[in-house]
Structure formats: C-alpha cells, structure tokens
Backbone as a printed PyTorch tensor [residue, N CA C, xyz], in Angstrom:
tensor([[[-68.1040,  -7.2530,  52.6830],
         [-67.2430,  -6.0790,  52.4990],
         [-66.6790,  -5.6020,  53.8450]],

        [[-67.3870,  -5.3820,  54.5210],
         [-66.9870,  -5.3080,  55.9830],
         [-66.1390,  -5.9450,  56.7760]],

        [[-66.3220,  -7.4540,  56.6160],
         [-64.8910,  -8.4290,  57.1600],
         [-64.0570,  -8.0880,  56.3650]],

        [[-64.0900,  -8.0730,  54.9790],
         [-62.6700,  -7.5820,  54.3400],
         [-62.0140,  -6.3170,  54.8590]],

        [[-62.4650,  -5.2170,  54.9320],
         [-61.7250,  -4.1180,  55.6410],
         [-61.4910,  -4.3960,  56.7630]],

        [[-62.2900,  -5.3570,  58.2830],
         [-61.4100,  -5.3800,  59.1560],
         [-60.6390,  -6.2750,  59.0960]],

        [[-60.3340,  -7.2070,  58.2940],
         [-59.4200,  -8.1110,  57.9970],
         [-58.2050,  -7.2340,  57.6070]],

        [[-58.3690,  -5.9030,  56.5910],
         [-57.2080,  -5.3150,  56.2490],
         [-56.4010,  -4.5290,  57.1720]],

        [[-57.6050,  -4.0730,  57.7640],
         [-57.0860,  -3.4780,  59.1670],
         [-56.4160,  -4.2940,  60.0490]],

        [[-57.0040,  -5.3520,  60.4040],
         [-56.2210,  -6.1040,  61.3490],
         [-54.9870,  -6.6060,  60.4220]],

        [[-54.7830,  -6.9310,  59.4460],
         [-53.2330,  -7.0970,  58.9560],
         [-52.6400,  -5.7720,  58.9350]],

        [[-52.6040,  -4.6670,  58.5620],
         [-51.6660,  -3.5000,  58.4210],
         [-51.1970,  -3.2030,  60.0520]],

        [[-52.4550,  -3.4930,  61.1650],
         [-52.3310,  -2.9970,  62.3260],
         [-51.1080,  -4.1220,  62.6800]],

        [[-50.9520,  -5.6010,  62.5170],
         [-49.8390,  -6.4100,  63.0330],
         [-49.1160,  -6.3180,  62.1840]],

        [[-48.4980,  -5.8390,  60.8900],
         [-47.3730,  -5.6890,  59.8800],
         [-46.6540,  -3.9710,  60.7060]],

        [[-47.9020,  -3.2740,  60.9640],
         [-46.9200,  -1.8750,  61.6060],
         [-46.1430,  -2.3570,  63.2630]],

        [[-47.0630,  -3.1940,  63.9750],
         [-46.3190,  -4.1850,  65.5180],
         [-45.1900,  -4.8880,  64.7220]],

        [[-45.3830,  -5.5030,  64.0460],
         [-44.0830,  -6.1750,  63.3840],
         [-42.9130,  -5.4220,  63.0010]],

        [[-43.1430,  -3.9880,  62.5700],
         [-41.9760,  -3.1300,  62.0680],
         [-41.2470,  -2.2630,  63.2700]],

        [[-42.5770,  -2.1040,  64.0060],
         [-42.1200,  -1.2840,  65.2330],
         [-40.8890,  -1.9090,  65.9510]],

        [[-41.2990,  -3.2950,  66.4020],
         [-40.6040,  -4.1920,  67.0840],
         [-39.6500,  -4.6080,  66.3980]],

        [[-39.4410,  -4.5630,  65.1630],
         [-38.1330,  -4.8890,  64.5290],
         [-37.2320,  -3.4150,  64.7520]],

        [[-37.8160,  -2.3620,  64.4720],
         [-37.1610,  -1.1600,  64.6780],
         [-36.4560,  -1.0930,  66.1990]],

        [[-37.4870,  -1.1590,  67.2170],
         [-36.9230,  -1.0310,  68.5960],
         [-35.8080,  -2.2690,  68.8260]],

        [[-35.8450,  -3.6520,  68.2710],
         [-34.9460,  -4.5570,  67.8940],
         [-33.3580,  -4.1150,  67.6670]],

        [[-33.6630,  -3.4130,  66.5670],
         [-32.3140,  -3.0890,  65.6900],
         [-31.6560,  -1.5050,  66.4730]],

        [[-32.3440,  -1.0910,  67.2130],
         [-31.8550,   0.2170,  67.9530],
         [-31.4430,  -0.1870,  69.1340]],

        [[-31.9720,  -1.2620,  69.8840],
         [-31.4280,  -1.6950,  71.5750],
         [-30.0820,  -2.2050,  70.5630]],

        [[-29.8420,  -3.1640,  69.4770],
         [-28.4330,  -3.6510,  69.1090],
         [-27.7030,  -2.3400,  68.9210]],

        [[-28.1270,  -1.5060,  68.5820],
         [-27.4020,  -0.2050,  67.8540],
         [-27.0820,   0.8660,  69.1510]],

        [[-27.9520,   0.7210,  70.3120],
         [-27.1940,   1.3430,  71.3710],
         [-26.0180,   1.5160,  72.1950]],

        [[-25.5550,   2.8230,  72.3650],
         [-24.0970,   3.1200,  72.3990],
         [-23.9800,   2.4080,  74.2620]],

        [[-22.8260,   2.2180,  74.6390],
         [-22.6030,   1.2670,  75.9470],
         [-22.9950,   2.2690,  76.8420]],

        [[-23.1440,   2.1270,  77.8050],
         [-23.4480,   3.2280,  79.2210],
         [-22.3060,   3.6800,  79.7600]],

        [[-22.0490,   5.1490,  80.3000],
         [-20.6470,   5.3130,  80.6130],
         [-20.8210,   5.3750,  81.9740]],

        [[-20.3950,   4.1750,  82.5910],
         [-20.3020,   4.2070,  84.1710],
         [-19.4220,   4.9320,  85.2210]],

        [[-18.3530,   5.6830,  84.3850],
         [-17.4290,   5.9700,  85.5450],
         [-16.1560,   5.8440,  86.0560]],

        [[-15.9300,   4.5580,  85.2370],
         [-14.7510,   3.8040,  85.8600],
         [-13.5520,   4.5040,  85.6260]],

        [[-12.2830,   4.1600,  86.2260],
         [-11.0980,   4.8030,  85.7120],
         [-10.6190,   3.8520,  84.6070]],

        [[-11.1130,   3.0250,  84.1640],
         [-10.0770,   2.2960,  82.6490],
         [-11.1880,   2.9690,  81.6640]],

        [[-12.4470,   3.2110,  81.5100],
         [-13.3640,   3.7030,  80.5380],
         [-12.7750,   4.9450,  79.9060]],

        [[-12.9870,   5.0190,  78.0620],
         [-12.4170,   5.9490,  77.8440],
         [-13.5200,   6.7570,  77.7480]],

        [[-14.0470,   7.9700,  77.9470],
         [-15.1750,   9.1380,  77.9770],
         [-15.1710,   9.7570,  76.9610]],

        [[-13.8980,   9.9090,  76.1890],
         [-14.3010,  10.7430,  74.9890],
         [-14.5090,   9.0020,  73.8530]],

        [[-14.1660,   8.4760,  74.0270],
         [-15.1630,   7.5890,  73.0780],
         [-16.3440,   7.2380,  73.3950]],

        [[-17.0990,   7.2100,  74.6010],
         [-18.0710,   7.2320,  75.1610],
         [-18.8350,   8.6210,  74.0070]],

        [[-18.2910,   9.5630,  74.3920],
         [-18.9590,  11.0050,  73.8220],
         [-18.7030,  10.5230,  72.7240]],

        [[-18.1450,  10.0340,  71.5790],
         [-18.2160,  10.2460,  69.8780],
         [-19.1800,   9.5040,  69.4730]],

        [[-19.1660,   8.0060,  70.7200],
         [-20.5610,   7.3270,  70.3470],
         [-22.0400,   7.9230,  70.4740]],

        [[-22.2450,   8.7830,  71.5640],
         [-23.3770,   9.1500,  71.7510],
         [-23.3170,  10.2160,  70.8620]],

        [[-22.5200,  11.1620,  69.7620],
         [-22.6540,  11.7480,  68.7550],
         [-23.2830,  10.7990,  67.5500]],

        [[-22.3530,  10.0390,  67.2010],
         [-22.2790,   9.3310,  66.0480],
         [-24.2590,   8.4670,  66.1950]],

        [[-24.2150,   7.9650,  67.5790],
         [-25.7960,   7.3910,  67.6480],
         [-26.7840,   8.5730,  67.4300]],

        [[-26.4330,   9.4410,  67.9220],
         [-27.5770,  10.5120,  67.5580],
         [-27.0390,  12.1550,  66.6380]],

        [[-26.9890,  11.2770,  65.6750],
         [-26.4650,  11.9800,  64.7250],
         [-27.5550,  12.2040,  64.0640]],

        [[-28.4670,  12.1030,  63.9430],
         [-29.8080,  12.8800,  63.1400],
         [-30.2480,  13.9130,  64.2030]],

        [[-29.7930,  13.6880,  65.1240],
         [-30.1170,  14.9200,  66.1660],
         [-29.0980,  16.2140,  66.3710]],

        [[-28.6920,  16.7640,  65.4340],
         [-27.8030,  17.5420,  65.2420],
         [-27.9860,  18.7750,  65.5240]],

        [[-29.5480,  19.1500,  65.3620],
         [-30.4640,  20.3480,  65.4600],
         [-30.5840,  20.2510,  67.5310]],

        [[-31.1180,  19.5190,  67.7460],
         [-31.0610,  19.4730,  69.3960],
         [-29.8100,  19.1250,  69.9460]],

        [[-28.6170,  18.3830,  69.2680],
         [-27.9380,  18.9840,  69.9260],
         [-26.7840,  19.9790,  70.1950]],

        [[-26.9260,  20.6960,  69.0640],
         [-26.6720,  21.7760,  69.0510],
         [-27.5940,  23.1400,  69.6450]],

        [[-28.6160,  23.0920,  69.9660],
         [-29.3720,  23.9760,  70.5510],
         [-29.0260,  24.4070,  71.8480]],

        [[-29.8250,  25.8030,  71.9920],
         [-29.2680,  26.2770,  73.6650],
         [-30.4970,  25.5810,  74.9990]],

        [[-30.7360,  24.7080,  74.2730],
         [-31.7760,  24.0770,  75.7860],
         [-31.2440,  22.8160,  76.0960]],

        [[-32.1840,  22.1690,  76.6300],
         [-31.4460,  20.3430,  77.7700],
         [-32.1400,  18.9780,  76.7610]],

        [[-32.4060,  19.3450,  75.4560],
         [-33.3900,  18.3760,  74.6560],
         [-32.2930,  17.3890,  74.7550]],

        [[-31.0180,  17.5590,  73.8020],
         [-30.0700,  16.4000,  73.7270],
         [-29.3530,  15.6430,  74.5190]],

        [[-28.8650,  16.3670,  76.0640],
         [-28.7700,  15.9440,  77.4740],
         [-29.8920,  15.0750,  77.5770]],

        [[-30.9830,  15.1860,  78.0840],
         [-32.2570,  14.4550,  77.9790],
         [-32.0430,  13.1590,  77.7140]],

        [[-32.0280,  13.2270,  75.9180],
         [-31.6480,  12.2560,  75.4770],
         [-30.8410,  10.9860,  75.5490]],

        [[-29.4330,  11.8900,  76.2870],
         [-28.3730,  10.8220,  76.8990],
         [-28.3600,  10.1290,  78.1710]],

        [[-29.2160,  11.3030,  78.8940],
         [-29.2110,  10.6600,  80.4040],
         [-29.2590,   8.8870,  80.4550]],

        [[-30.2360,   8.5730,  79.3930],
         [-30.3430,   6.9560,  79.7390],
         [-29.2160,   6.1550,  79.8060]],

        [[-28.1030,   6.7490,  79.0280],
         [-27.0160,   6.1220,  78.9480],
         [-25.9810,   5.9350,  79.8840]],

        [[-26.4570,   6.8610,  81.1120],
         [-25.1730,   6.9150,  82.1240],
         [-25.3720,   6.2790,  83.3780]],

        [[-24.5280,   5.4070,  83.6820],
         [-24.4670,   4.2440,  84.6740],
         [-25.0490,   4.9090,  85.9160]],

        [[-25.4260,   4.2320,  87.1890],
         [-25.6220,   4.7670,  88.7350],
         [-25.1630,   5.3810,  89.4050]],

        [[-23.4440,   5.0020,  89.1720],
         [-22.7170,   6.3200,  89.9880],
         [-22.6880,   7.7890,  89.1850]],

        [[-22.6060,   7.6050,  87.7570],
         [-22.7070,   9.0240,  86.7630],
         [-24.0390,   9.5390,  87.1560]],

        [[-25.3230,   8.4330,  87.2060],
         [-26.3100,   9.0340,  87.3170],
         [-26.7590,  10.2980,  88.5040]],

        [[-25.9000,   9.4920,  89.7130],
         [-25.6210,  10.4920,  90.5790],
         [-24.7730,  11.7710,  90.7630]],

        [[-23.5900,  12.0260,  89.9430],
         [-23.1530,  13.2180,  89.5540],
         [-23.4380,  13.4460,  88.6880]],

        [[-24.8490,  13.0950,  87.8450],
         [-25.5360,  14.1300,  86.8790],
         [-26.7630,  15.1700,  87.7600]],

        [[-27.2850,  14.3950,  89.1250],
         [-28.1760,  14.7870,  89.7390],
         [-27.4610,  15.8760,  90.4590]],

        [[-26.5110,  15.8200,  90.8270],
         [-25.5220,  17.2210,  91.7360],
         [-25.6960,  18.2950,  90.5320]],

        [[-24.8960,  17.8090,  89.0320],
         [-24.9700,  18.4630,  88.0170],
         [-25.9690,  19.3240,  88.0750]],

        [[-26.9100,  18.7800,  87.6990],
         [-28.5510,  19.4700,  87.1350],
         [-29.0980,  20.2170,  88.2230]],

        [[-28.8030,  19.8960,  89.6710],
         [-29.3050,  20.7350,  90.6860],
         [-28.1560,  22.2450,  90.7970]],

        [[-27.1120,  21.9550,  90.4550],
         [-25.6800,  23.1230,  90.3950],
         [-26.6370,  24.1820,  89.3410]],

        [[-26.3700,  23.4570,  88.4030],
         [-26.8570,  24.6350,  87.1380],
         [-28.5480,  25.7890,  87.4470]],

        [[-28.9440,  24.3560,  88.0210],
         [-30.5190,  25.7680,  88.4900],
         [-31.2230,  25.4670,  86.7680]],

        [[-31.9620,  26.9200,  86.9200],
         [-32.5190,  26.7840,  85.8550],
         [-31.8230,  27.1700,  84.5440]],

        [[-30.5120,  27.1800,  84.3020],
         [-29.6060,  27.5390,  83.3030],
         [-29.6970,  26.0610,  82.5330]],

        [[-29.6240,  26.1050,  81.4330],
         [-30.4360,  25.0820,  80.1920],
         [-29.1670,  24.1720,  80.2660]],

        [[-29.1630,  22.7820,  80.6120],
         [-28.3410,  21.8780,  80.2080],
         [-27.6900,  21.4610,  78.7970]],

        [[-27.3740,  22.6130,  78.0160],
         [-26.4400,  22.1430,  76.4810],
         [-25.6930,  20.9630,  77.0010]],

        [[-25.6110,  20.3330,  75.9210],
         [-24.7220,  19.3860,  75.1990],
         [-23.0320,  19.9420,  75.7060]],

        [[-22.8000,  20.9190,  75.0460],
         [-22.0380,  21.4480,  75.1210],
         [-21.2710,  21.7480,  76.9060]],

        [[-22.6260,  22.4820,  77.9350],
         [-21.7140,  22.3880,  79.0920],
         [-21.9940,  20.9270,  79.9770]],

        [[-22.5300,  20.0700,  79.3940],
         [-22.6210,  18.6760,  79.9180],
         [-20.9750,  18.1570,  79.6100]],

        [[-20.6070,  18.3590,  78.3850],
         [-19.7480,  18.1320,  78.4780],
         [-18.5220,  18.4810,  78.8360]],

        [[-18.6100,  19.6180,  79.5870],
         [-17.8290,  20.4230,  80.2980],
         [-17.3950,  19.7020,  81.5960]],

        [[-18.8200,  19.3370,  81.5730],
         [-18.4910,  19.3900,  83.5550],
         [-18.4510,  17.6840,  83.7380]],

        [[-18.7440,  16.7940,  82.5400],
         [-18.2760,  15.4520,  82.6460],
         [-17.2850,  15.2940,  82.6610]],

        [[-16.8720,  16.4990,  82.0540],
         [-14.9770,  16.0950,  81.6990],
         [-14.2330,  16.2500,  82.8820]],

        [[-14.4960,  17.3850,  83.4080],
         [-14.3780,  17.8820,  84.9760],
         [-14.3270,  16.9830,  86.0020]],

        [[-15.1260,  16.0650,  85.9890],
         [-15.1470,  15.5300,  86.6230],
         [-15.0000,  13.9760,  86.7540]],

        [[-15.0470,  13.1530,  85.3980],
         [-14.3370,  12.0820,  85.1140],
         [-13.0920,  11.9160,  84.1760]],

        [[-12.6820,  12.7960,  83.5570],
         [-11.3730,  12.8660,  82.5020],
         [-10.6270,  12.7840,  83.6240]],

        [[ -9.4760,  12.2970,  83.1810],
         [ -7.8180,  12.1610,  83.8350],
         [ -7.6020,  13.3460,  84.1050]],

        [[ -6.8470,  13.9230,  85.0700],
         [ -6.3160,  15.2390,  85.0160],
         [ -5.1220,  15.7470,  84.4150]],

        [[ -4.1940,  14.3140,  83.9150],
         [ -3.2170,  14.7530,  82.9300],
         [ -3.9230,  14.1580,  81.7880]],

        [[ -4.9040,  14.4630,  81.4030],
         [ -5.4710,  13.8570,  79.8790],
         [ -4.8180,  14.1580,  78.7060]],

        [[ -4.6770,  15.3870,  78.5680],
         [ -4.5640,  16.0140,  77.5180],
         [ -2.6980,  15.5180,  77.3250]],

        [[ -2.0360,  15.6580,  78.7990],
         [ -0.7950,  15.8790,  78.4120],
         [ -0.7110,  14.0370,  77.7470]],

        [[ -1.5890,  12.9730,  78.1420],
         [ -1.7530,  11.7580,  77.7550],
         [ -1.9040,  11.7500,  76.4050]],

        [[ -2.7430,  12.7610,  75.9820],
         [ -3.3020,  12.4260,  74.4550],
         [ -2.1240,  13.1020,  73.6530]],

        [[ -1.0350,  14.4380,  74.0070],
         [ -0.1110,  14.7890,  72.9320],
         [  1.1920,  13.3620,  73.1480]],

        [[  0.8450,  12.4080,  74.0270],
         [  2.5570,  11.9650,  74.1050],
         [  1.6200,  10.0230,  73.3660]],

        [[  0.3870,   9.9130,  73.0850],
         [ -0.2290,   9.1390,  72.1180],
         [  0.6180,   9.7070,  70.4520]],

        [[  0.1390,  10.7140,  70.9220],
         [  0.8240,  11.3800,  69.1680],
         [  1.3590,  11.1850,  68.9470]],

        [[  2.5300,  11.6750,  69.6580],
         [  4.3370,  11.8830,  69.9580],
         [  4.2390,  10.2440,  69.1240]],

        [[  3.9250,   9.3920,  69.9580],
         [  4.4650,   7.8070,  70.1800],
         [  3.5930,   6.9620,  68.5510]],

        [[  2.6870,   7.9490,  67.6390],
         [  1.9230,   7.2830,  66.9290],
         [  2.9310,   6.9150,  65.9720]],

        [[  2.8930,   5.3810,  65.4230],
         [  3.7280,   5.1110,  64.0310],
         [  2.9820,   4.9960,  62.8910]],

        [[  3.5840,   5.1540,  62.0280],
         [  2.8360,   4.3980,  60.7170],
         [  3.4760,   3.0010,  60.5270]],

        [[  2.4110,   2.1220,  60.4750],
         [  2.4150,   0.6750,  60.2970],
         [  1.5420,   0.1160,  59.6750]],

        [[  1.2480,   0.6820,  58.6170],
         [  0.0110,   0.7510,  57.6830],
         [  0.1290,   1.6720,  56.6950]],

        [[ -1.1330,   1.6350,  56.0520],
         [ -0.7020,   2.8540,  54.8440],
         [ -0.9640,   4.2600,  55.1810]],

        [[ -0.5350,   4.9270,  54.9570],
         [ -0.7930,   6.4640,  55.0710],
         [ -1.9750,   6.9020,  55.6950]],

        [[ -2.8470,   6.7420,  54.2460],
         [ -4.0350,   6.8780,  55.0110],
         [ -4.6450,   6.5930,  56.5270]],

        [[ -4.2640,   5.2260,  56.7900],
         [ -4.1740,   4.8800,  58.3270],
         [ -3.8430,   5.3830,  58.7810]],

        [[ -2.2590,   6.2390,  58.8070],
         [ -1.6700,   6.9090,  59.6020],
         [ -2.8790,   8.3840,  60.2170]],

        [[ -2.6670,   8.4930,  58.9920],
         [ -3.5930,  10.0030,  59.0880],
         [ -5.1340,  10.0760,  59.6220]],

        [[ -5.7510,   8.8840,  59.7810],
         [ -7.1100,   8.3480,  60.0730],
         [ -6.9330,   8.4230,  61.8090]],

        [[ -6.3380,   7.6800,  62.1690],
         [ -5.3240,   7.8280,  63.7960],
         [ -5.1330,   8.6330,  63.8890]],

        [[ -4.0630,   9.4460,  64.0300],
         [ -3.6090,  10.5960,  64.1640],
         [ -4.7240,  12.0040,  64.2010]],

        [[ -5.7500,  11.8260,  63.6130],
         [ -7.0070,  13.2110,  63.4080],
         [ -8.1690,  12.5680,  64.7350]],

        [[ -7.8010,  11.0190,  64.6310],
         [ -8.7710,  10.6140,  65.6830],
         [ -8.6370,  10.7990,  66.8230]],

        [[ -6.8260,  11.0620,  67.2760],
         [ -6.7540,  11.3800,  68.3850],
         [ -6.8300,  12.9990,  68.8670]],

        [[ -6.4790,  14.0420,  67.8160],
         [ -6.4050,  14.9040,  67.0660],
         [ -7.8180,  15.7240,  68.1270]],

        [[ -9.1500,  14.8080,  67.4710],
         [ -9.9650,  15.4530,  68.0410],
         [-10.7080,  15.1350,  69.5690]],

        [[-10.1420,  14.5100,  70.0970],
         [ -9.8280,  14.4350,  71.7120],
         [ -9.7700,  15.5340,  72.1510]],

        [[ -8.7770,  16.4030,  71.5380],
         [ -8.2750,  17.5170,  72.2090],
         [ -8.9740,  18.3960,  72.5760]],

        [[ -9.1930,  19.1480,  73.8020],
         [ -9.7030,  20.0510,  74.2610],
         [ -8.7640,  22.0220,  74.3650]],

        [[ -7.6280,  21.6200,  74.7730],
         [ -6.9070,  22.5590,  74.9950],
         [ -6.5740,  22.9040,  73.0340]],

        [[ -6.0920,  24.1490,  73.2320],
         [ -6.0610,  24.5940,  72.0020],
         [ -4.1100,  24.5270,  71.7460]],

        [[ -4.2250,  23.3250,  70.4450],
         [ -3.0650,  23.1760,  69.7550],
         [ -2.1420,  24.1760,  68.8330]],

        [[ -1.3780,  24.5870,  69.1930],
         [ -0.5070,  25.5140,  67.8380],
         [ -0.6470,  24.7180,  66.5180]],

        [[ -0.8790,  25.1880,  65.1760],
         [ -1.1140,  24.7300,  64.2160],
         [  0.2820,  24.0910,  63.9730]],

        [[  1.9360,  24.3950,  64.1920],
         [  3.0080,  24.2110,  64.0230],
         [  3.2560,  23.0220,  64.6010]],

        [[  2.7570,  22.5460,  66.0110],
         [  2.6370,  21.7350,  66.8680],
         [  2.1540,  20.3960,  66.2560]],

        [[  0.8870,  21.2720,  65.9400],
         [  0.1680,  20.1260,  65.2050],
         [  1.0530,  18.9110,  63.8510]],

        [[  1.1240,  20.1460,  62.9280],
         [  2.0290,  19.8470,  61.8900],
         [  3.5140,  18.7850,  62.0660]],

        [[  4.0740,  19.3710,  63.3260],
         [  5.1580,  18.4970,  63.9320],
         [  5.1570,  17.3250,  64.1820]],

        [[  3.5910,  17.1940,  65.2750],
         [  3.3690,  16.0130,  65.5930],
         [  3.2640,  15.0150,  64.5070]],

        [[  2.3570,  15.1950,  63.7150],
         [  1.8270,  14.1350,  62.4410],
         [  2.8030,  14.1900,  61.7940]],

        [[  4.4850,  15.1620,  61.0910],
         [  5.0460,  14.2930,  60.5080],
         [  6.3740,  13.9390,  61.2380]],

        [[  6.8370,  13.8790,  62.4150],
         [  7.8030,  13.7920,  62.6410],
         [  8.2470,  12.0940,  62.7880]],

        [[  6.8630,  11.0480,  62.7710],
         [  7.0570,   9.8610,  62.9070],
         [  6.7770,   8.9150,  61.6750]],

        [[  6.9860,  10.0200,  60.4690],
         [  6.6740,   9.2090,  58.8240],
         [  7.5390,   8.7230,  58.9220]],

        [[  7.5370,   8.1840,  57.6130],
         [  9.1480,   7.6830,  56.8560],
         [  9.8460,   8.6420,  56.3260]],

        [[ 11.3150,   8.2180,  56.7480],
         [ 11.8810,   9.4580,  56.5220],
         [ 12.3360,  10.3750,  54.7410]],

        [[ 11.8810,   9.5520,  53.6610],
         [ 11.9340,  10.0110,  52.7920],
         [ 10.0860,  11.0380,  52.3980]],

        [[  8.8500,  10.3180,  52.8570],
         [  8.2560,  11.2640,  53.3410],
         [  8.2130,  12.7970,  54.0530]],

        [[  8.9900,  12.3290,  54.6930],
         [  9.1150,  13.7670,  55.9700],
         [  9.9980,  14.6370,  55.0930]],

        [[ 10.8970,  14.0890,  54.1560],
         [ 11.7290,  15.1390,  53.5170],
         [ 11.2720,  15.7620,  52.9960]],

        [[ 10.2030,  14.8290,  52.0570],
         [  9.8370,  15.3660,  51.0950],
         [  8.4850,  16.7910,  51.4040]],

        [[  7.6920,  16.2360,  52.3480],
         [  6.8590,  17.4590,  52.8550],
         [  7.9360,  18.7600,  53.3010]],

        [[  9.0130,  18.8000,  53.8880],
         [ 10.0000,  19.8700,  54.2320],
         [ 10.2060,  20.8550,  53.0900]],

        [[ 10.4210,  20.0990,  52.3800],
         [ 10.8050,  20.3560,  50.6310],
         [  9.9970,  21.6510,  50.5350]],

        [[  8.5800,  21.1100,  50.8760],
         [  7.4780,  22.0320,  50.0960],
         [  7.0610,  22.6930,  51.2020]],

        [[  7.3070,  22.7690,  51.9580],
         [  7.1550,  24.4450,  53.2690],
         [  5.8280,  24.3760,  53.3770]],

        [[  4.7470,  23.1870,  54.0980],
         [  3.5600,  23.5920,  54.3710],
         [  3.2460,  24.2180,  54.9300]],

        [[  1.8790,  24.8500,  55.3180],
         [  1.4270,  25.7420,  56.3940],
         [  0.4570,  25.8540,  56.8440]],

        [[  0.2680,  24.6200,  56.4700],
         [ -1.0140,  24.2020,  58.0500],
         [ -0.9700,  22.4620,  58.1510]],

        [[ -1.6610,  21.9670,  59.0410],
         [ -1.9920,  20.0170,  59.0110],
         [ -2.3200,  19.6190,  57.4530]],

        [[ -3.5380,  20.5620,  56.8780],
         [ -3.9140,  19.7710,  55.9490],
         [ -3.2480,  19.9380,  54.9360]],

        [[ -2.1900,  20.8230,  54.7790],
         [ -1.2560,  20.6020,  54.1130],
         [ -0.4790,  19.7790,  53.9220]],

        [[  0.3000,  19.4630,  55.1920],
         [  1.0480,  18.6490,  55.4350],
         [  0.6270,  17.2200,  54.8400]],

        [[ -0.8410,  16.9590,  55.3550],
         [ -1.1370,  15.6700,  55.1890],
         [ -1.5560,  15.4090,  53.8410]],

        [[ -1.6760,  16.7020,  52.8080],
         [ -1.9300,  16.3870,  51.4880],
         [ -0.5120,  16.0020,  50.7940]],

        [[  0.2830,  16.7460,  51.1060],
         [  1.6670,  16.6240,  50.7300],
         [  2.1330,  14.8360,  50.9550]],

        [[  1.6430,  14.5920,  52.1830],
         [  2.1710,  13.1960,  52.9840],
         [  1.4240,  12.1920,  52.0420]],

        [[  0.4170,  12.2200,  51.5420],
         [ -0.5380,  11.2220,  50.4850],
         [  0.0800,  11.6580,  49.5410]],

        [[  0.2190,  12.4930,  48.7740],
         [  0.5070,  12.7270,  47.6320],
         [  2.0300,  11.7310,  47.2430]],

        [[  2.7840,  11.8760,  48.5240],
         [  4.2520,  11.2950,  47.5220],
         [  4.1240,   9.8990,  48.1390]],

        [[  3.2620,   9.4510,  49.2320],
         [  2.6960,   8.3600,  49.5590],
         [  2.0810,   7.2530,  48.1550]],

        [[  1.2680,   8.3780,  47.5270],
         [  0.5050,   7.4220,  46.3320],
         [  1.2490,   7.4750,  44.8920]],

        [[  2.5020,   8.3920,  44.7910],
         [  3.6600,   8.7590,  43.9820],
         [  4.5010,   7.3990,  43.8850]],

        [[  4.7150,   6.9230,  45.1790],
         [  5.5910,   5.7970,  45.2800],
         [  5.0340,   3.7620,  45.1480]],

        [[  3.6970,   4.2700,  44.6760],
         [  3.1360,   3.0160,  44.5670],
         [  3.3970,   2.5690,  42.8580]],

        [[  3.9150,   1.2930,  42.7680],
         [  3.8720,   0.7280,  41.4410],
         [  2.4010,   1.0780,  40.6970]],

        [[  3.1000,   1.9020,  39.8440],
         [  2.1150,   2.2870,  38.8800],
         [  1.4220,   0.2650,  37.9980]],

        [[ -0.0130,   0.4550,  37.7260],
         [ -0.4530,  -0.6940,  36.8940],
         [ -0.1170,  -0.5200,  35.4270]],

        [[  0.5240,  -1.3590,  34.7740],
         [  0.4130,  -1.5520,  33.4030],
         [ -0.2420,  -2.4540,  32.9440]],

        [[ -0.7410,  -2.2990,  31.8820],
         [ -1.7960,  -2.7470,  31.5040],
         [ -0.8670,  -3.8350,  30.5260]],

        [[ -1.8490,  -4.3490,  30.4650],
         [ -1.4460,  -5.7240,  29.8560],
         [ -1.6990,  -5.8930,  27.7440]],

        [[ -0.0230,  -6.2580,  27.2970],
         [ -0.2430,  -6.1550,  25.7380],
         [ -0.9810,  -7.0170,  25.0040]],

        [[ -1.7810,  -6.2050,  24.4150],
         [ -2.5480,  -6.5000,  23.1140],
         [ -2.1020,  -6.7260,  22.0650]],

        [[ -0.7440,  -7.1740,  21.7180],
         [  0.3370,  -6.8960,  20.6110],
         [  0.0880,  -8.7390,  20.1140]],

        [[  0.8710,  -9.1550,  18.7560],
         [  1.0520, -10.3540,  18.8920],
         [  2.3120, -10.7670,  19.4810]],

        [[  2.3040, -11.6930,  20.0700],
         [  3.1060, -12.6220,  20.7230],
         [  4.7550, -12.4900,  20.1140]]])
C-alpha cells in the first residue's frame, strides 16, 4: 500500500513538472517583443501588446501603485532599461502607474511630430477591402491618439476617403458622432451586397 501511494505521488508530482513546463513553454512563445528604443520601433504597438499580454491583469493595471510597471520592466531592452532607472529615481517615492509610465515613455521615445503623423495616416487611409476593414484600421489608428480629437474631426476623417456613393449617403442622414457615422457606413455597405436567393423547390 505504501509503494502504491508513493508511486502516485511520484506520478502526479512529474505530470504537475510536465504542465508547469508546458505552461512556461507556451508563455516564453506568447511573450510580447522587448521595446528597445530604436527610432523605426513602433511604441504604441509595443504598449497594446503588453496590454493585450496582460490582459488578465486589468485590476493591477489599473491600480494607483507600481504592481503592473513591475511587471513590464522585463520587457524593456538595455538602453530603455536605463531611462527607466533615471525614470524610477525622478519619481521618488510617488507610485509608478501604468498610466504615468506611460507618460514619460512617450516623452521620451515617441516622435515629436507623432500625433501630427498619426492624423495625416488617417487623412491618407483607403478602403481597399470591405468596410468593416476600413473601420477596423481606422479605430486602430484612432486609438494611438493621445491629444484630444474634435468628435467632427473625427467623423471627417473616417468618411471623407469612402466611396463616394457611401459618403453621400451618410450626409443624407446628418450623423452626430463616429459611431454613427460608422453605423450608417455598414449599414448601406451591407444594403448593397447581392442579396442570396434561395434556390427553387418548384418542378422543373
């Protein structure tokens, strides 16, 4: 009886090494890239990844302490690592949020015409795909934005590069806000698709 239980033991104890190591396995593949610094690296996709990877961490990182910073530090290359160390010594004992980490990354590696970069992306976005695409793009770049957009602005941007029987047709109906617009923009989008008919059951 006794070899049987440490026999069971010793299998559950190498089936939980086996899961562990498959787990830590499938998370080094699942880790977001390191943001080193460079000037071709984009930083705010850097930042959506380290959201999107620690997205069960929503509670820390949204909190007013340094738990979710913490968390990321591993991710940032040698030279970042070193203007995180200026960082963290600047702040003192004022709690490293998420939030002013990303303040002062931006500060200090974003473009300084970023923003005016990300409205003339817009400006220049086409549709070359279906709608939906359009609108999938367009919100992706959408939320890049830091500076605060006029809702009118907004609205302009996303339809001024539809098709132009689209664009009429949203005019038509006087939206008044984006998600208007962009419900309006699907709507006569999925209006104009060949309806399916179904096939007769009749005799021949």
């Amino acid at each position: 009886m006794h070899a049987f239980m440490v026999q069971q033991a010793t299998f559950q104890s190498e089936m939980f090494a086996a899961q562990q190591s498959k787990a830590n396995q499938q998370k080094q593949r699942a880790n977001p890239p390191k943001f080193l610094g460079k000037q071709d690296e984009d930083l705010e996709l850097w930042i959506f990844q380290i959201e999107e990877h620690f997205a069960a961490y929503a509670t820390e990182r949204e909190s007013d302490d340094s738990r979710f910073v913490n968390m990321v530090v591993p991710f940032l290359g040698p030279d970042v690592m070193s203007w995180y160390r200026e960082f963290k010594a600047s702040v003192g004992e004022t709690p490293r949020t998420w939030s002013l980490f990303k303040e002062h990354i931006r500060a200090r590696f974003r473009d300084s015409d970023f923003e005016y970069k990300l409205l003339t992306k817009m400006y220049e976005l086409q549709v070359t795909g279906s709608q939906q695409e359009y609108t999938s793009k367009f919100m992706l770049l959408l939320s890049q934005a830091t500076a605060e957009i006029p809702e009118f602005v907004k609205r302009w941007l996303y339809q001024q590069n539809l098709r132009p029987d689209t664009s009429s047709y949203i005019c038509q109906n006087i939206p008044t806000s984006l998600q208007d617009t962009i419900e309006h923009a699907q709507r006569f989008e999925d209006a104009r698709k060949p309806s399916r008919t179904r096939p007769s059951t009749g005799p021949p």
